[in-house]
PyMOL CGO cylinders between C-alpha atoms (Angstrom):
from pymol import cmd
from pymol.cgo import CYLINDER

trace = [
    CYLINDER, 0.00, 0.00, 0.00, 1.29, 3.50, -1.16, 0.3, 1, 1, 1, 1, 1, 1,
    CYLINDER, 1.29, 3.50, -1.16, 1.91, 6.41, 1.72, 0.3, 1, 1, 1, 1, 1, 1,
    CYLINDER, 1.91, 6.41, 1.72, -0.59, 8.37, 2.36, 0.3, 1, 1, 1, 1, 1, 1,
    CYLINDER, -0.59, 8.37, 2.36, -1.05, 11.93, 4.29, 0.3, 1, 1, 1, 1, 1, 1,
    CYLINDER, -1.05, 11.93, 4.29, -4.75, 12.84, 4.29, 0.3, 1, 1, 1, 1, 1, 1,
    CYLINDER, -4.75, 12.84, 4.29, -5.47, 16.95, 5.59, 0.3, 1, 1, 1, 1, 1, 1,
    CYLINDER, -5.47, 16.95, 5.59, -9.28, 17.60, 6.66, 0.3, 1, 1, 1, 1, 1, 1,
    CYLINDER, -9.28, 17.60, 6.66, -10.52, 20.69, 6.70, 0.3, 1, 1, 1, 1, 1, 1,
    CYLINDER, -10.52, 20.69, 6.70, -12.94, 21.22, 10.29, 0.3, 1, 1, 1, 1, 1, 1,
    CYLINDER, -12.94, 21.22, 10.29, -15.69, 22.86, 9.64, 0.3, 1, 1, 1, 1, 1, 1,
    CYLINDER, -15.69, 22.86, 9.64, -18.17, 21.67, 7.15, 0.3, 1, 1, 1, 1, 1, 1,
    CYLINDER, -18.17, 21.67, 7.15, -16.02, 18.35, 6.60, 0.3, 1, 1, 1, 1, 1, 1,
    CYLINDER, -16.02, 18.35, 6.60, -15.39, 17.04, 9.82, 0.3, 1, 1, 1, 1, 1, 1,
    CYLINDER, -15.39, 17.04, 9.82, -17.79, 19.19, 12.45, 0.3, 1, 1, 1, 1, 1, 1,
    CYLINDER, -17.79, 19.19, 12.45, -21.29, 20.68, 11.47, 0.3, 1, 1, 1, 1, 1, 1,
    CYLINDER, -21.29, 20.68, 11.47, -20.49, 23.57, 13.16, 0.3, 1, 1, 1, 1, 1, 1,
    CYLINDER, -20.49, 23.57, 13.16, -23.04, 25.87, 11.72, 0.3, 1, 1, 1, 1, 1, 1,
    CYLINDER, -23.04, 25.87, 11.72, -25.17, 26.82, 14.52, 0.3, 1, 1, 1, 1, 1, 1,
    CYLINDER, -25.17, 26.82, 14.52, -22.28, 27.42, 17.17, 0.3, 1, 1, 1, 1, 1, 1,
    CYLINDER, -22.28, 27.42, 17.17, -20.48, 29.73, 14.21, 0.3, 1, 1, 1, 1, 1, 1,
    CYLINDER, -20.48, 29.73, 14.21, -23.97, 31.50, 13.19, 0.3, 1, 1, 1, 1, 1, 1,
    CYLINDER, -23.97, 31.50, 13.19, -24.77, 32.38, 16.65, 0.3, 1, 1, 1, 1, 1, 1,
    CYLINDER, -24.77, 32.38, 16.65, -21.32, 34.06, 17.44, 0.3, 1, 1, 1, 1, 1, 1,
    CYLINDER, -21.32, 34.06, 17.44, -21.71, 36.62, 14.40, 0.3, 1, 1, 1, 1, 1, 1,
    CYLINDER, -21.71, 36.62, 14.40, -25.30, 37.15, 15.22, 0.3, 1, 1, 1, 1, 1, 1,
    CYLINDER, -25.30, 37.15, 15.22, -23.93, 38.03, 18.79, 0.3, 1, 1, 1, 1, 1, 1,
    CYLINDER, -23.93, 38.03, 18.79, -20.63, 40.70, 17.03, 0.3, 1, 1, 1, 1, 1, 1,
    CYLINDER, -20.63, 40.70, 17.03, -23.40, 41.89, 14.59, 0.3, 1, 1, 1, 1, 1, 1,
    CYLINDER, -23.40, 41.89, 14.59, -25.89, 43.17, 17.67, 0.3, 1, 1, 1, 1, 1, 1,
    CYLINDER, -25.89, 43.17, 17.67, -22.49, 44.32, 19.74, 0.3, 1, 1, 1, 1, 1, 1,
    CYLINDER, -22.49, 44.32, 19.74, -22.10, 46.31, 16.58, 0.3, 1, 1, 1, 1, 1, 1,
    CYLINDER, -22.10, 46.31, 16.58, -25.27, 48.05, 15.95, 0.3, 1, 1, 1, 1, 1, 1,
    CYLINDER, -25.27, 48.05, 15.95, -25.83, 45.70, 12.90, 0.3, 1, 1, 1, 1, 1, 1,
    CYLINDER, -25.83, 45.70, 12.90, -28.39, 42.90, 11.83, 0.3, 1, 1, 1, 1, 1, 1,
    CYLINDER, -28.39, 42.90, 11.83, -28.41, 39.87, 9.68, 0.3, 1, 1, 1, 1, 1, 1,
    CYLINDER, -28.41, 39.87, 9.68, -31.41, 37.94, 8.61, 0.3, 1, 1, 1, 1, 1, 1,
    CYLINDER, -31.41, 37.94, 8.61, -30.09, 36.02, 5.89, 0.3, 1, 1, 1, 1, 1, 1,
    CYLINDER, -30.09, 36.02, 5.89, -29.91, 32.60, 7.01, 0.3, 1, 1, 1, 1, 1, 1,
    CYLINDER, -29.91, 32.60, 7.01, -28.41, 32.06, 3.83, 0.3, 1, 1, 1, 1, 1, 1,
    CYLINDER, -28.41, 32.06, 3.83, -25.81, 34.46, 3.79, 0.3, 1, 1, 1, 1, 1, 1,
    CYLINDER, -25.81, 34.46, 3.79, -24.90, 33.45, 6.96, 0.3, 1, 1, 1, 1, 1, 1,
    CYLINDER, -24.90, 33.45, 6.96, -24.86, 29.85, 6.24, 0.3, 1, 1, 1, 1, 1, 1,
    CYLINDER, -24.86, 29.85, 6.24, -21.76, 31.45, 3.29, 0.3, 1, 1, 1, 1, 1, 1,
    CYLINDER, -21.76, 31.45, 3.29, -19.69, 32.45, 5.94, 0.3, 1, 1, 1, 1, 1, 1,
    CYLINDER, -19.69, 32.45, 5.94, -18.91, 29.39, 7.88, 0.3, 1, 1, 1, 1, 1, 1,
    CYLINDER, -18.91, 29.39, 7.88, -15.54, 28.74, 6.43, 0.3, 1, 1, 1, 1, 1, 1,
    CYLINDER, -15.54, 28.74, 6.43, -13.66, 31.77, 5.28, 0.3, 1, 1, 1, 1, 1, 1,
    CYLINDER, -13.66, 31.77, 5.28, -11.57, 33.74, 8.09, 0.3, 1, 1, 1, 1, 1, 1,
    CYLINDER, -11.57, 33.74, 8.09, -13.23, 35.49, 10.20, 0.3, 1, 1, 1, 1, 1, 1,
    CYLINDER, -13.23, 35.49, 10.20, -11.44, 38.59, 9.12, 0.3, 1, 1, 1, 1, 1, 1,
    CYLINDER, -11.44, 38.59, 9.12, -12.22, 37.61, 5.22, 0.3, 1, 1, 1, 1, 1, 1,
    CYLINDER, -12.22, 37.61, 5.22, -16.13, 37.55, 6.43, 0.3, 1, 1, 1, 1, 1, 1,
    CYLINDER, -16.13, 37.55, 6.43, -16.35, 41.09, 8.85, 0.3, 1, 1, 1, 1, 1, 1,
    CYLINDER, -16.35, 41.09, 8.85, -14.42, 42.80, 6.21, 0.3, 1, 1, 1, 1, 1, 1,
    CYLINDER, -14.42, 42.80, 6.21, -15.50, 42.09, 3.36, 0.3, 1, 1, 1, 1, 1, 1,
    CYLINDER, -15.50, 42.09, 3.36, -18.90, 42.10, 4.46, 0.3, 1, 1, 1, 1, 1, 1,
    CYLINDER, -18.90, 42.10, 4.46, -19.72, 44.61, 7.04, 0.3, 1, 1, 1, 1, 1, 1,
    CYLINDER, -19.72, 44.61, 7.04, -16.77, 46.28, 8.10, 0.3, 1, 1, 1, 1, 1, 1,
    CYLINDER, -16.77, 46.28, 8.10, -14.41, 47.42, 5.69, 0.3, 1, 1, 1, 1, 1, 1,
    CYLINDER, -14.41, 47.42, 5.69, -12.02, 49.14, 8.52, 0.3, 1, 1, 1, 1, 1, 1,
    CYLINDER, -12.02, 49.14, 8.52, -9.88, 47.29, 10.24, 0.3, 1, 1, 1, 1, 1, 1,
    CYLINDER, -9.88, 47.29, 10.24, -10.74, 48.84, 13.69, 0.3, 1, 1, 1, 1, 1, 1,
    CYLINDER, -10.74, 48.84, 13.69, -14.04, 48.04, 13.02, 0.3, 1, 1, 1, 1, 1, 1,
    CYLINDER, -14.04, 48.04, 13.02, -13.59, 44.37, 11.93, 0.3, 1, 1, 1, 1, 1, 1,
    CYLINDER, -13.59, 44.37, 11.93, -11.11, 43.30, 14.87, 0.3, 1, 1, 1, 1, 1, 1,
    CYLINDER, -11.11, 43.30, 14.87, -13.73, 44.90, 17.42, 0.3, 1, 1, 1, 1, 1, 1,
    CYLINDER, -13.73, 44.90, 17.42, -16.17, 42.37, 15.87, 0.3, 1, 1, 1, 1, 1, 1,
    CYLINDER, -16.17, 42.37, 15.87, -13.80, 39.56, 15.74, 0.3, 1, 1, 1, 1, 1, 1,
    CYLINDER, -13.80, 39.56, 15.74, -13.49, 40.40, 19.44, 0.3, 1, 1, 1, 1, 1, 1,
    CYLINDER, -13.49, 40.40, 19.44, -17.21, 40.29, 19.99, 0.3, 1, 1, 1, 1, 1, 1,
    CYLINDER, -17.21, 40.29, 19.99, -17.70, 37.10, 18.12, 0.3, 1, 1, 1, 1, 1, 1,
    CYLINDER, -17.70, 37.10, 18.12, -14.88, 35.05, 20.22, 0.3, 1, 1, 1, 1, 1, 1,
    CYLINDER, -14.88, 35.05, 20.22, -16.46, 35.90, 23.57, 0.3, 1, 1, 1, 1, 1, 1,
    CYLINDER, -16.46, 35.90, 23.57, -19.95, 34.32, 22.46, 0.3, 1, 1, 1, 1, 1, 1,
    CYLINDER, -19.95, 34.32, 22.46, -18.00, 31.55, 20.55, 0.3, 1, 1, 1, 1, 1, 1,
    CYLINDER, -18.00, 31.55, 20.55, -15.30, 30.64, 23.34, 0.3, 1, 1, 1, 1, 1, 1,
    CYLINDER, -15.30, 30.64, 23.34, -18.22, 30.44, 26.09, 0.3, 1, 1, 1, 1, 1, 1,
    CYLINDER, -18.22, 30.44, 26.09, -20.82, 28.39, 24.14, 0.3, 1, 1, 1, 1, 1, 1,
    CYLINDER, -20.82, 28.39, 24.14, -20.67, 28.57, 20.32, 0.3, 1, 1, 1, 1, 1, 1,
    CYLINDER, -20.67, 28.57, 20.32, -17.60, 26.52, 20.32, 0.3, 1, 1, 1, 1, 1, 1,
    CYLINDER, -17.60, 26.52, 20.32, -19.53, 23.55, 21.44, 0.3, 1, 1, 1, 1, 1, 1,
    CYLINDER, -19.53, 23.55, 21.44, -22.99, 24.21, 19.48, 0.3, 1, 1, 1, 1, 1, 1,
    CYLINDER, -22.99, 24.21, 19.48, -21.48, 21.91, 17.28, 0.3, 1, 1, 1, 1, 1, 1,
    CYLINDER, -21.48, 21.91, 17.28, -21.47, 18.09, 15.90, 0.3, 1, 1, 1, 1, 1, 1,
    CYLINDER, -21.47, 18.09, 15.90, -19.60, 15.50, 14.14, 0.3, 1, 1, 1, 1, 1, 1,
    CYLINDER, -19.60, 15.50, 14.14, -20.66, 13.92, 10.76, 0.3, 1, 1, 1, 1, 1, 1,
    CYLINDER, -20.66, 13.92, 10.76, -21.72, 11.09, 10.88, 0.3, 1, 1, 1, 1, 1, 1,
    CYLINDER, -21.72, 11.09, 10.88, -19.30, 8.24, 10.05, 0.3, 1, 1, 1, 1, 1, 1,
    CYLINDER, -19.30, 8.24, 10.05, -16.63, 10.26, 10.44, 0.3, 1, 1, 1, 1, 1, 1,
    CYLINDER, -16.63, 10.26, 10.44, -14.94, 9.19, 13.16, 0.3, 1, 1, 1, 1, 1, 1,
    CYLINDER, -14.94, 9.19, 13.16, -15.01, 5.61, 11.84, 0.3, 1, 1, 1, 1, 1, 1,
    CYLINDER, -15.01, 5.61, 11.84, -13.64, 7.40, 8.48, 0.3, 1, 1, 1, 1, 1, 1,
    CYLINDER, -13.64, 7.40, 8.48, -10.83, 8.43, 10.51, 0.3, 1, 1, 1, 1, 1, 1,
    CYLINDER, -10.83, 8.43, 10.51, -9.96, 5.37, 12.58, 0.3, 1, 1, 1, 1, 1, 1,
    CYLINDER, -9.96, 5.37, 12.58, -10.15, 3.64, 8.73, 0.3, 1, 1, 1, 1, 1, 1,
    CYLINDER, -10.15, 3.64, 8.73, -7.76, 5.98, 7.54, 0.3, 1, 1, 1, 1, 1, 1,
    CYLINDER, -7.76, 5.98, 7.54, -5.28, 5.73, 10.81, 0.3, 1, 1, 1, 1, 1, 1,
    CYLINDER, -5.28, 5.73, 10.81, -5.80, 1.59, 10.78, 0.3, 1, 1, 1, 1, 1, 1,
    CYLINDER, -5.80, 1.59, 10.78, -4.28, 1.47, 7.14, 0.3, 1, 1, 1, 1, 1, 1,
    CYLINDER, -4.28, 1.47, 7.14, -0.55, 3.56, 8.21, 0.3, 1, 1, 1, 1, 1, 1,
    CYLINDER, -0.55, 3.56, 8.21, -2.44, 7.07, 7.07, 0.3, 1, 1, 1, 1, 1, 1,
    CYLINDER, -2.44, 7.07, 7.07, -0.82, 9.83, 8.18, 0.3, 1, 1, 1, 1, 1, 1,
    CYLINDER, -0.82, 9.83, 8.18, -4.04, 12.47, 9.55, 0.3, 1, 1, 1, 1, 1, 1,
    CYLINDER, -4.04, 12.47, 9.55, -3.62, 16.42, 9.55, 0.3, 1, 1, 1, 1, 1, 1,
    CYLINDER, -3.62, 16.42, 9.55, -5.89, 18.83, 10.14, 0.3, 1, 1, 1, 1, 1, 1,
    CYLINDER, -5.89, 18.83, 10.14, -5.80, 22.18, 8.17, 0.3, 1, 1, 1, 1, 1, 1,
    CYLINDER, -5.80, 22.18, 8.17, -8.54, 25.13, 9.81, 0.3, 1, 1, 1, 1, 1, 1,
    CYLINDER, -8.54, 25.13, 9.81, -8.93, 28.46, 9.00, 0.3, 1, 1, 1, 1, 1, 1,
    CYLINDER, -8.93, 28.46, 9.00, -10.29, 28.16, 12.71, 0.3, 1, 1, 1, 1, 1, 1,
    CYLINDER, -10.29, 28.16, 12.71, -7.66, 29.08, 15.50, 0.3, 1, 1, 1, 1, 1, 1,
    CYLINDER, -7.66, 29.08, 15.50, -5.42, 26.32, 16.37, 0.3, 1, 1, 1, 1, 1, 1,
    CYLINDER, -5.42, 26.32, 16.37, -6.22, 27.12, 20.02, 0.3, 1, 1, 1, 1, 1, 1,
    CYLINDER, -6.22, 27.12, 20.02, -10.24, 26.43, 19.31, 0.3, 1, 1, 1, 1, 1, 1,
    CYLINDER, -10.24, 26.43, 19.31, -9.64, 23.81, 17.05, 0.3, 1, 1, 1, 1, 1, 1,
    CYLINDER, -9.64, 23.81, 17.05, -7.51, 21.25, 19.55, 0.3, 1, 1, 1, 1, 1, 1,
    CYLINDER, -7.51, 21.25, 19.55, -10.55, 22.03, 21.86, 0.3, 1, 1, 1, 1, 1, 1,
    CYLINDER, -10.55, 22.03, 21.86, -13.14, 20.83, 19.41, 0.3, 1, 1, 1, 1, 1, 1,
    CYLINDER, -13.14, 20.83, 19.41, -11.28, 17.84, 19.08, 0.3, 1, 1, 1, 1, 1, 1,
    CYLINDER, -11.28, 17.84, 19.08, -10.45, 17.14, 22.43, 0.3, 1, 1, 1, 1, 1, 1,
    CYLINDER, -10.45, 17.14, 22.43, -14.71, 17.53, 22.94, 0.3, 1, 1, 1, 1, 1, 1,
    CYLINDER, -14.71, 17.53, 22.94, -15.53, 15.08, 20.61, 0.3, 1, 1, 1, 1, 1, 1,
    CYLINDER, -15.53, 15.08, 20.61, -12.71, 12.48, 21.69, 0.3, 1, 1, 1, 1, 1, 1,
    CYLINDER, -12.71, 12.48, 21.69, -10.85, 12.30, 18.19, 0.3, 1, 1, 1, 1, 1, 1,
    CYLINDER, -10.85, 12.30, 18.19, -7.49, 14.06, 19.02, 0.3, 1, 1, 1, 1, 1, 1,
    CYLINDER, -7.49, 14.06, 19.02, -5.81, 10.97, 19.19, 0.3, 1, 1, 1, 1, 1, 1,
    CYLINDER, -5.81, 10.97, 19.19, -6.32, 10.63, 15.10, 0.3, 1, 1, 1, 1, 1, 1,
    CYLINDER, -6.32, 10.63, 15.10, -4.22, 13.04, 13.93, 0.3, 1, 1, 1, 1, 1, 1,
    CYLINDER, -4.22, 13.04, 13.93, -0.42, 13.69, 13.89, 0.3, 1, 1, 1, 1, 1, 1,
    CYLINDER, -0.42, 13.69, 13.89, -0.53, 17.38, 13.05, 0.3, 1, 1, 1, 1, 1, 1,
    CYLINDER, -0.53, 17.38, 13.05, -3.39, 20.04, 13.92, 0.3, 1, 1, 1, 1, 1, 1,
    CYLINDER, -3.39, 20.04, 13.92, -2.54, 23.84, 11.96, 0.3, 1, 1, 1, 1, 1, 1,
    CYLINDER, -2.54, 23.84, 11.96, -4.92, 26.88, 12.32, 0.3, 1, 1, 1, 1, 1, 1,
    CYLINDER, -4.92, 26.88, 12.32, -4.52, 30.53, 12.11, 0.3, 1, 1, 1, 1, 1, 1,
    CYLINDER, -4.52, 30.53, 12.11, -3.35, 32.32, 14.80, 0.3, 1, 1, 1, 1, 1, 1,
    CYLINDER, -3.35, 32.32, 14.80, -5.29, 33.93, 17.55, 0.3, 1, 1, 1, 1, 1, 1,
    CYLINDER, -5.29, 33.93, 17.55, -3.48, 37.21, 16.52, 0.3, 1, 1, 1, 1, 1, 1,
    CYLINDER, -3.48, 37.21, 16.52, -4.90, 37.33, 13.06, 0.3, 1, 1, 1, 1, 1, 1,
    CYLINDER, -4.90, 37.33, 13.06, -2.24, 35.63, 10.98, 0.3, 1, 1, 1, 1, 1, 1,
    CYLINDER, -2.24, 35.63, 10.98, -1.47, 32.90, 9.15, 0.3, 1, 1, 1, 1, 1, 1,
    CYLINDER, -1.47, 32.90, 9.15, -5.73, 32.90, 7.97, 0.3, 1, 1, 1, 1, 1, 1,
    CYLINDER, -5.73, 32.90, 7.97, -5.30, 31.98, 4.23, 0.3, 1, 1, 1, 1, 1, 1,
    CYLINDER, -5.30, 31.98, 4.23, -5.48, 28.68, 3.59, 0.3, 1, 1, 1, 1, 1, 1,
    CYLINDER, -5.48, 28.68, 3.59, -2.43, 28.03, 1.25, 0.3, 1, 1, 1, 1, 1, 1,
    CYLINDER, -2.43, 28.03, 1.25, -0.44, 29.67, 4.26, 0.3, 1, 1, 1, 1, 1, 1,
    CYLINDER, -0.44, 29.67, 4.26, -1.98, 26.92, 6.35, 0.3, 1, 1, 1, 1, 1, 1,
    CYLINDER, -1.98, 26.92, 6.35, -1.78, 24.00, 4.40, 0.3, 1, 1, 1, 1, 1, 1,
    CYLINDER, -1.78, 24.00, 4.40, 1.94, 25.18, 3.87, 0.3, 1, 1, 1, 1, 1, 1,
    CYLINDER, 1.94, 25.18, 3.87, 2.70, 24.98, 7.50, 0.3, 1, 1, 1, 1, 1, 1,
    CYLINDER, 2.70, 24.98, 7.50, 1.43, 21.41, 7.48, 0.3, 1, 1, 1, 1, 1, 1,
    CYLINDER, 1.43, 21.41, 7.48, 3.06, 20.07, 4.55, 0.3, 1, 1, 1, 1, 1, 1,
    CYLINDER, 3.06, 20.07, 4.55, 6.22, 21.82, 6.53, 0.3, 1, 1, 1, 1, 1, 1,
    CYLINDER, 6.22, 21.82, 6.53, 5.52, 19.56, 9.93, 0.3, 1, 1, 1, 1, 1, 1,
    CYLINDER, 5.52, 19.56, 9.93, 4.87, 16.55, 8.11, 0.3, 1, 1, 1, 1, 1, 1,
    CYLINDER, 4.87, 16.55, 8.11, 8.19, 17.38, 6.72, 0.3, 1, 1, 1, 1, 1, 1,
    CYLINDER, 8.19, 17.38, 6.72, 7.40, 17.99, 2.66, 0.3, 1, 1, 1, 1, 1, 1,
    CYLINDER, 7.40, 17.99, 2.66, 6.21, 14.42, 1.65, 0.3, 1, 1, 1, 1, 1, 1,
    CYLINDER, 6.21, 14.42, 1.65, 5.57, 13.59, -2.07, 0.3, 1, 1, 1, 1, 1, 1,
    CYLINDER, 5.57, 13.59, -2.07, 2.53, 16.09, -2.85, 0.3, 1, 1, 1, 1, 1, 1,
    CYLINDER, 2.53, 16.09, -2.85, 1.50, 12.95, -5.24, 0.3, 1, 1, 1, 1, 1, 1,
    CYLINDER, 1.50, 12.95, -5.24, 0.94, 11.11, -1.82, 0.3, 1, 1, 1, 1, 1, 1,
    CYLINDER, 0.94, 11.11, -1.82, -1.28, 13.86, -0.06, 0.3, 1, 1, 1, 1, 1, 1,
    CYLINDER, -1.28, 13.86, -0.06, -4.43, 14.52, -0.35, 0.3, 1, 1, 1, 1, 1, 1,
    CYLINDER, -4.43, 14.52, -0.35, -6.66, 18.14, 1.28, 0.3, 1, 1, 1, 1, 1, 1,
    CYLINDER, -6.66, 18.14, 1.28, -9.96, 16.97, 2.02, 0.3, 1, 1, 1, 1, 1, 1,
    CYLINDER, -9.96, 16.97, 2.02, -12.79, 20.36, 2.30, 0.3, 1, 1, 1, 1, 1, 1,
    CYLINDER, -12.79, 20.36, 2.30, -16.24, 21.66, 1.46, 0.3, 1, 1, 1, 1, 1, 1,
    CYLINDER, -16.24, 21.66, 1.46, -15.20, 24.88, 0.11, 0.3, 1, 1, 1, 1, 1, 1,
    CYLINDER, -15.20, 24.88, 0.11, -13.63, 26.28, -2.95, 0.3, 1, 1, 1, 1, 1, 1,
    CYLINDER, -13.63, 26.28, -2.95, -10.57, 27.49, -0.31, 0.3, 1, 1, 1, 1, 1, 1,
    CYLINDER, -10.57, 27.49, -0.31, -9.36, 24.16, 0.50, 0.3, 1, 1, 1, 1, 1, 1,
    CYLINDER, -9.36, 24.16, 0.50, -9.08, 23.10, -2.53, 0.3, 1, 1, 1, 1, 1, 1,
    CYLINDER, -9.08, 23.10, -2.53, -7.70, 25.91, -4.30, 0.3, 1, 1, 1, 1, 1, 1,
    CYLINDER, -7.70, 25.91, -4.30, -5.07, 26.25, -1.42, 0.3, 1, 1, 1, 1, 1, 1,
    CYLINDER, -5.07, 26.25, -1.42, -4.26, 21.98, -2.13, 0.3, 1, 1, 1, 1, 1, 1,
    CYLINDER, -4.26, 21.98, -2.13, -3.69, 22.51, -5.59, 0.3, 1, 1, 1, 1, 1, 1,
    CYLINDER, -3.69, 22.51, -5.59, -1.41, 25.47, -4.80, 0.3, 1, 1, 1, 1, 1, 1,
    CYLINDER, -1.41, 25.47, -4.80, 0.84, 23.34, -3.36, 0.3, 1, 1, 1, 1, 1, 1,
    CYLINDER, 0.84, 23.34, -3.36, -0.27, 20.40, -6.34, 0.3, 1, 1, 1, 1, 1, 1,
    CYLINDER, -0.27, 20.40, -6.34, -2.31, 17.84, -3.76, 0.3, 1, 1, 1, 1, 1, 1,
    CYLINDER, -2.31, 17.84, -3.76, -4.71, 15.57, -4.88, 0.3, 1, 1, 1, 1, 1, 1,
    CYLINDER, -4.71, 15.57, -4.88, -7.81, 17.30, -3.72, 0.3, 1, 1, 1, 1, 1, 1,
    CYLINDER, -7.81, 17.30, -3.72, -11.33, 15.98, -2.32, 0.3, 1, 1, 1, 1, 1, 1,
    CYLINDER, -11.33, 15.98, -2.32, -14.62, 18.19, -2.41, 0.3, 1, 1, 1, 1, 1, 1,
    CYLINDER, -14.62, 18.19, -2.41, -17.10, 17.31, 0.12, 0.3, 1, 1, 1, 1, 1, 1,
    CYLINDER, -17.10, 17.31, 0.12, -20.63, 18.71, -1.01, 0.3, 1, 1, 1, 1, 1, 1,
    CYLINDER, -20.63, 18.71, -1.01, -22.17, 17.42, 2.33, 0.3, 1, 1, 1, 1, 1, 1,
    CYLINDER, -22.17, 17.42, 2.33, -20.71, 20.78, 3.83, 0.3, 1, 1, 1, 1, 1, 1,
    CYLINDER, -20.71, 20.78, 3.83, -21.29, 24.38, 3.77, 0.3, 1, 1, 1, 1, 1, 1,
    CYLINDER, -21.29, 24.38, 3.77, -19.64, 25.00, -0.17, 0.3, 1, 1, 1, 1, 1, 1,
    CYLINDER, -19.64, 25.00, -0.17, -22.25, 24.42, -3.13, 0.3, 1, 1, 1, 1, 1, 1,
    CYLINDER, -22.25, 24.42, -3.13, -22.08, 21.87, -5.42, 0.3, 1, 1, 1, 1, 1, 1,
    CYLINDER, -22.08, 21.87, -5.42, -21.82, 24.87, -7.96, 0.3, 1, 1, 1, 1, 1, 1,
    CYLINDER, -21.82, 24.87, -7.96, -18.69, 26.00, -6.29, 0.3, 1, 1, 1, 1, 1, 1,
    CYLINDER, -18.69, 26.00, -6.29, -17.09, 22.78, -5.69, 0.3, 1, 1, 1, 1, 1, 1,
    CYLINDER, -17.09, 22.78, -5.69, -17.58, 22.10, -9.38, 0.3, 1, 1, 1, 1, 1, 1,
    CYLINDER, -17.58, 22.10, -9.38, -16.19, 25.47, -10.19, 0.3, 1, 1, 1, 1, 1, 1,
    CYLINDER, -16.19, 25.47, -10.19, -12.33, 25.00, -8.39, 0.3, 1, 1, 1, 1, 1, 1,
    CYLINDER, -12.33, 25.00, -8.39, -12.53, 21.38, -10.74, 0.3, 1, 1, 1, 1, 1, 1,
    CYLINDER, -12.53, 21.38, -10.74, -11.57, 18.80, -7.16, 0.3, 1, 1, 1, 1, 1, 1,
    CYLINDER, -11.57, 18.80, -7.16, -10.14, 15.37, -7.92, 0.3, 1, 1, 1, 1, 1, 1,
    CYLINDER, -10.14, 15.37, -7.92, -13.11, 14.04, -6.56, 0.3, 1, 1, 1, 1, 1, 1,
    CYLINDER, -13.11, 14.04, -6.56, -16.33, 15.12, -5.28, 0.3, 1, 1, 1, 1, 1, 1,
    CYLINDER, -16.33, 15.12, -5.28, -17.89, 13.20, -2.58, 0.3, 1, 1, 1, 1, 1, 1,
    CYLINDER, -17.89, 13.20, -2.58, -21.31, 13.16, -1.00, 0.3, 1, 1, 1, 1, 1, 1,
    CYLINDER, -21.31, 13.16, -1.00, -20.50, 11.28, 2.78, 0.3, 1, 1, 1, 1, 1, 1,
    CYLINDER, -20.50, 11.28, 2.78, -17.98, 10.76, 4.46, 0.3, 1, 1, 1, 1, 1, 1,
    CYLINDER, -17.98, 10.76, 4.46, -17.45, 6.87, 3.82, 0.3, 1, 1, 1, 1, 1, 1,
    CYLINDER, -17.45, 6.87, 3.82, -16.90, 7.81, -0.13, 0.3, 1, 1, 1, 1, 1, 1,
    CYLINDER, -16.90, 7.81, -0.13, -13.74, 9.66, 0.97, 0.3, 1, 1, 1, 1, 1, 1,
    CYLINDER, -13.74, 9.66, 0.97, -12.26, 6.83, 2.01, 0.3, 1, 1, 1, 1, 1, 1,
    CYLINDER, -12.26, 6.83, 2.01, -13.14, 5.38, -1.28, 0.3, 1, 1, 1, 1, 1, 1,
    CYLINDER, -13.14, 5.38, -1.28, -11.26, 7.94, -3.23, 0.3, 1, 1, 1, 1, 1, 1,
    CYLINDER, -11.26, 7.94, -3.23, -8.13, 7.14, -0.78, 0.3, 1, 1, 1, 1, 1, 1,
    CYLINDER, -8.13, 7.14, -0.78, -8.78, 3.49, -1.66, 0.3, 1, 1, 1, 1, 1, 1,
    CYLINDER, -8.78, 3.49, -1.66, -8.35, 4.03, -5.47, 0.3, 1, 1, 1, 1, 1, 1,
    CYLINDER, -8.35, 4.03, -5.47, -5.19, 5.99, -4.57, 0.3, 1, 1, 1, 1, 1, 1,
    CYLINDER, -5.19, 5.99, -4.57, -3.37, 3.77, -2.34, 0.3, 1, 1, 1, 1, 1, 1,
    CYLINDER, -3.37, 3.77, -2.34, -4.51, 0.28, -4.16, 0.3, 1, 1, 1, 1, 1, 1,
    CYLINDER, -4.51, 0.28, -4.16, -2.95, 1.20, -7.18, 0.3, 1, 1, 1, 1, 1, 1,
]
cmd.load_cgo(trace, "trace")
């Protein structure tokens, strides 16, 4: 069996974290002054940065934009963080993946500090080698910057051997950056339109068929 290195995305791949992320924007919108009733709008945002979505989106200053990044943590470190959920099958996707010699990353836009709590709640640290975020401070958010760092840890392997697993166009425009196989999951928070846009290796519907697109990899 071939080497493999498999990088998941968090949320919309491994977590539904939808509800947990909503809320906390809700919560810096109304510190702000400002409202959002767009479920679907809102439903966009759970993925990019959070600087990528108060910027771009409601506060083009920076002042403005950190004090809502500010706002949002102290709902989301209190109790958004764990209005959240795993897949299911995705543990059992995971322990698959670990049982065959896979090496397991994880590659979040989310703080690294956030995300080792998330998996610490749901019990599933123990799967993977590396864990790379952004930072607290407001670096490192792009995702080609991130899946860099993890490629560096796992100490450069054969891209041919790698794959970035993700629900939205920015994982797997940042895997191909760095030439990764690359797996679209359309169970997430991305449209199928968008997935189908970036052009992904595969595109998969549950979590089990991920595995299958490892399988034709590594039983060749």
């Amino acid at each position: 069996m071939k080497n493999h290195f498999v990088l998941f995305d968090l949320d919309g791949t491994i977590t539904d974290s939808s509800e947990g992320i909503i809320n906390s924007i809700l919560y810096a919108l109304k510190k702000m002054g400002k409202e959002e009733s767009d479920f679907s709008r809102l439903r966009s945002y759970v993925g990019p940065s959070l600087k990528t979505t108060f910027q771009n989106h409601y506060f083009p200053l920076e002042e403005d934009s950190n004090k809502a990044i500010a706002y949002y943590r102290e709902y989301y470190a209190k109790k958004g963080i764990y209005e959240n959920r795993l897949y299911s099958g995705i543990y059992d996707v995971l322990k698959e993946i670990k049982g065959n010699g896979g090496i397991i990353a994880l590659a979040t836009a989310k703080p690294t500090y956030f995300a080792k709590i998330i998996l610490k709640h749901f019990e599933i640290m123990g799967c993977f080698d590396v864990v790379v975020g952004s930072h607290l401070r407001g670096t490192r958010t792009q995702k080609d910057e991130i899946i860099f760092e993890v490629l560096d840890q796992l100490g450069f392997p054969d891209s041919r051997e790698v794959f970035m697993v993700g629900d939205r166009e920015y994982d797997i425009i940042g895997g191909k950056h760095h030439r990764l196989k690359t797996i679209g999951v359309n169970y997430g928070y991305g449209t199928e339109g968008e997935l189908f846009k970036v052009r992904p290796d595969y595109i998969v519907k549950s979590p089990f068929e991920i595995l299958d697109c490892i399988k034709l990899f590594t039983n060749q």
